[in-house]
N, C-alpha and C positions, 0 to 999 in steps of 0.2 A: 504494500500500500504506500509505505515509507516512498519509493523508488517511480510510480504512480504520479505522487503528488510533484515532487522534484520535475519531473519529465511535461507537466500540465505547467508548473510555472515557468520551466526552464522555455518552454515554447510559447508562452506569452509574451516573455520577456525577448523573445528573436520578432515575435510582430510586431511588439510597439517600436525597437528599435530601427524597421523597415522604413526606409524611404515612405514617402505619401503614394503609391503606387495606385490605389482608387481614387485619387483626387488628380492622377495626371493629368496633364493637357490631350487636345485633340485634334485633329485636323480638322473636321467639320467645322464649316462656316463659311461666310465670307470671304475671300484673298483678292486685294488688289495691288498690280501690277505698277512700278516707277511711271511708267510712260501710261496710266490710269484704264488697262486692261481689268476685270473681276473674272471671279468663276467661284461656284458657291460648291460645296462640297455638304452630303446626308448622307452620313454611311457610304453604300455605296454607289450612293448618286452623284452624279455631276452637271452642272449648266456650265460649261464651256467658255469662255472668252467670247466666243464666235454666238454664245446663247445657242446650242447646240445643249438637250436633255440625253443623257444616256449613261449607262451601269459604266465601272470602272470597280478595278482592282482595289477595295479597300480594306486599309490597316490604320489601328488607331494613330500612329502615327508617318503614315503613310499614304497615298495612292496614287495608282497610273492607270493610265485608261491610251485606247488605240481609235480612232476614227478608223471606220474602213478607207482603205488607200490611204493613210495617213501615217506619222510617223508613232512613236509610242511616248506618250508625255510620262512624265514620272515627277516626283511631289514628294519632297520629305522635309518633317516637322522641325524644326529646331530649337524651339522655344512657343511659347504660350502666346506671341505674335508675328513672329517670323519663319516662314516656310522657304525651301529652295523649290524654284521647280526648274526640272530640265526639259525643253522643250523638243529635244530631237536625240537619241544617241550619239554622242561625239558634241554637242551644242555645248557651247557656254551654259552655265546655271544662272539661274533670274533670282535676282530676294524678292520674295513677294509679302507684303505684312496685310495683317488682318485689317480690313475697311473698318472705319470709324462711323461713318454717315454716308446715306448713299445720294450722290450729288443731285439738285436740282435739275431736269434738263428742260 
Protein backbone atom coordinates (compact mmCIF):
# COMPACT_ATOMS: atom_id res chain seq x y z
CA UNK A 1 0.00 0.00 0.00
CA UNK A 2 3.00 1.90 1.50
CA UNK A 3 4.64 1.74 -2.39
CA UNK A 4 0.91 2.54 -3.83
CA UNK A 5 0.72 5.64 -2.22
CA UNK A 6 4.48 6.99 -3.02
CA UNK A 7 3.94 5.94 -6.98
CA UNK A 8 0.19 8.14 -6.85
CA UNK A 9 2.14 11.10 -5.49
CA UNK A 10 5.22 10.48 -7.04
CA UNK A 11 3.02 10.97 -10.50
CA UNK A 12 1.29 13.96 -9.45
CA UNK A 13 4.15 15.59 -8.79
CA UNK A 14 5.73 14.77 -12.73
CA UNK A 15 2.15 16.47 -13.93
CA UNK A 16 2.10 19.51 -12.00
CA UNK A 17 5.72 19.99 -12.80
CA UNK A 18 4.68 19.59 -16.94
CA UNK A 19 4.82 22.27 -19.02
CA UNK A 20 1.01 23.81 -19.71
CA UNK A 21 0.78 21.37 -22.58
CA UNK A 22 -3.48 21.71 -22.47
CA UNK A 23 -3.22 25.29 -22.48
CA UNK A 24 -0.89 25.31 -25.61
CA UNK A 25 -1.27 27.44 -28.54
CA UNK A 26 -2.87 26.66 -31.88
CA UNK A 27 -2.92 27.33 -35.34
CA UNK A 28 -6.49 27.97 -35.91
CA UNK A 29 -7.42 31.28 -36.78
CA UNK A 30 -6.95 34.18 -38.51
CA UNK A 31 -3.11 34.77 -40.28
CA UNK A 32 -2.30 37.75 -42.14
CA UNK A 33 0.32 38.06 -44.55
CA UNK A 34 3.24 41.41 -44.41
CA UNK A 35 2.04 42.44 -47.89
CA UNK A 36 -1.82 42.13 -46.18
CA UNK A 37 -2.79 38.59 -47.68
CA UNK A 38 -5.34 36.35 -44.68
CA UNK A 39 -6.29 32.64 -44.62
CA UNK A 40 -8.27 31.47 -41.73
CA UNK A 41 -7.57 28.07 -40.58
CA UNK A 42 -10.73 25.36 -38.34
CA UNK A 43 -9.02 22.38 -37.63
CA UNK A 44 -8.89 21.04 -40.76
CA UNK A 45 -10.23 23.78 -42.74
CA UNK A 46 -8.97 26.24 -44.60
CA UNK A 47 -10.08 29.73 -46.74
CA UNK A 48 -7.12 30.33 -48.70
CA UNK A 49 -5.49 33.65 -49.47
CA UNK A 50 -7.07 33.27 -52.91
CA UNK A 51 -10.72 32.71 -50.50
CA UNK A 52 -10.54 29.28 -51.95
CA UNK A 53 -12.62 26.61 -48.92
CA UNK A 54 -11.11 23.22 -48.76
CA UNK A 55 -9.67 20.32 -46.14
CA UNK A 56 -5.90 20.56 -45.51
CA UNK A 57 -3.58 18.43 -43.57
CA UNK A 58 -4.13 19.50 -39.89
CA UNK A 59 -1.89 19.47 -36.62
CA UNK A 60 -2.35 21.47 -33.68
CA UNK A 61 0.52 23.17 -34.42
CA UNK A 62 0.63 22.62 -37.94
CA UNK A 63 -1.00 22.53 -41.46
CA UNK A 64 -0.56 22.16 -45.22
CA UNK A 65 -2.87 21.80 -47.80
CA UNK A 66 -2.23 21.05 -51.96
CA UNK A 67 -4.75 22.85 -54.50
CA UNK A 68 -5.12 20.44 -57.24
CA UNK A 69 -2.39 21.46 -59.91
CA UNK A 70 -0.88 23.55 -57.25
CA UNK A 71 2.14 23.51 -55.24
CA UNK A 72 1.94 22.10 -51.44
CA UNK A 73 1.71 25.16 -48.91
CA UNK A 74 2.98 24.15 -45.48
CA UNK A 75 2.31 26.21 -42.07
CA UNK A 76 4.02 25.92 -38.97
CA UNK A 77 3.27 27.47 -35.41
CA UNK A 78 5.88 29.40 -33.74
CA UNK A 79 4.46 31.09 -31.13
CA UNK A 80 0.85 32.19 -29.97
CA UNK A 81 1.09 34.81 -32.82
CA UNK A 82 3.45 34.05 -35.33
CA UNK A 83 3.32 31.27 -37.86
CA UNK A 84 5.90 30.55 -40.83
CA UNK A 85 4.38 29.59 -43.92
CA UNK A 86 6.15 28.08 -46.88
CA UNK A 87 4.43 28.71 -49.87
CA UNK A 88 6.04 26.23 -52.59
CA UNK A 89 8.86 23.49 -51.70
CA UNK A 90 12.26 25.07 -52.08
CA UNK A 91 10.22 28.91 -51.49
CA UNK A 92 11.50 31.22 -49.05
CA UNK A 93 9.31 31.20 -45.69
CA UNK A 94 6.70 34.07 -45.04
CA UNK A 95 6.01 35.27 -41.16
CA UNK A 96 2.75 35.43 -41.05
CA UNK A 97 1.02 36.99 -37.45
CA UNK A 98 -2.38 36.47 -36.31
CA UNK A 99 -4.90 39.49 -37.66
CA UNK A 100 -5.95 41.83 -35.14
CA UNK A 101 -9.11 43.44 -36.81
CA UNK A 102 -10.24 42.61 -40.14
CA UNK A 103 -9.99 45.86 -42.29
CA UNK A 104 -12.71 48.04 -43.44
CA UNK A 105 -13.11 47.67 -47.27
Amino acid sequence: MRGLVFAVAAFCIVLIGLPGTGRADAIDGRWCSPDNRDLVIRGPDIVTPEGVAMKGDYDRHGFRYQKPGGPLVEMILQGETTMNLRPAPGQPIETWKRCTAKPVS
